[in-house]
C-alpha positions in Angstrom: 13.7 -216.4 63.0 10.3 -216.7 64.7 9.9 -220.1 63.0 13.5 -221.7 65.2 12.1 -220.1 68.4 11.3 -223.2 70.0 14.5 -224.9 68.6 16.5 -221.8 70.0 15.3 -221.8 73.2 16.3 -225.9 73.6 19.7 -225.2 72.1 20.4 -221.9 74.6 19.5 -224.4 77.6 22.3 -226.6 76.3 24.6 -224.0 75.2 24.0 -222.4 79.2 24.1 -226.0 81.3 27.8 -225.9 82.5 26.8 -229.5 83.4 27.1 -230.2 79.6 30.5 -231.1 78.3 32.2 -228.2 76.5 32.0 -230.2 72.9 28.2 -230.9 73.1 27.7 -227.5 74.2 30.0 -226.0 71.2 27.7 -228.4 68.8 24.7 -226.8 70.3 26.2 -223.1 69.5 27.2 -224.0 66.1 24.0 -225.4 65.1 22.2 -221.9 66.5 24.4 -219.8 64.6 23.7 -222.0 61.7 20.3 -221.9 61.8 20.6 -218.3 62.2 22.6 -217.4 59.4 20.3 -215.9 56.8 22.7 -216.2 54.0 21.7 -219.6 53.1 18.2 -221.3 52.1 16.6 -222.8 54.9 16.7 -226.5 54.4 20.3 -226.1 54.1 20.3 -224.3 57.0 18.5 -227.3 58.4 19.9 -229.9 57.2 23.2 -228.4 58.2 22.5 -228.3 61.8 20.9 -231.4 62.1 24.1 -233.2 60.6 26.2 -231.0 63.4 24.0 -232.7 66.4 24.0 -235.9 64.7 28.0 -235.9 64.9 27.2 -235.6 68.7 24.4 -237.4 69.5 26.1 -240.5 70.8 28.8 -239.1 72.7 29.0 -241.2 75.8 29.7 -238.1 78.4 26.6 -236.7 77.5 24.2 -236.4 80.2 21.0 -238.4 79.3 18.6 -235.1 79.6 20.7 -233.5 77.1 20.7 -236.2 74.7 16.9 -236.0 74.9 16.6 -232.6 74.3 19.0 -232.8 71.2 16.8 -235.7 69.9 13.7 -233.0 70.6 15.6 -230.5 68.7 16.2 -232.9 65.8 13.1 -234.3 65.7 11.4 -230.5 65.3 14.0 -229.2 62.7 13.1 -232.7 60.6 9.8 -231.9 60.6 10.5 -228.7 59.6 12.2 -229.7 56.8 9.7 -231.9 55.8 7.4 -229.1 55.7 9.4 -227.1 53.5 9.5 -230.2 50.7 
């Protein structure tokens, strides 16, 4: 898990910002249960929780520092993917 921590940490500032909408917040909580779940190889793990924040990403009530932080998050677990390939 050591490898998300970054990623977490972004996600549990969403997932704890009541000024979030509820749905961007429950994206946030599914894609750090998703990342967590150890069941499943990691890029699917990945890719999985990418394509969760992607559904959200363009959500008009988002506030605009959350859609950057989501883009942050996306942008570290691509690059994470791309180091697994």
């Amino acid at each position: 898990m050591a490898e998300f921590e970054p990623i977490l940490k972004i996600l549990d500032e969403i997932i704890d910002d009541r000024t979030v909408p509820k749905n961007i917040r429950g994206a946030a909580e599914s894609s750090k249960t998703n990342l967590s779940n150890n069941g499943e190889s990691m890029e699917l793990r990945i890719s999985t929780a990418i394509n969760i924040l992607d559904e959200i990403i363009n959500d008009p009530n988002m506030p605009l520092y959350a859609r950057t932080k989501i883009w942050n998050v996306v942008s570290a677990l691509e690059q994470k993917r791309r180091e697994l390939g």
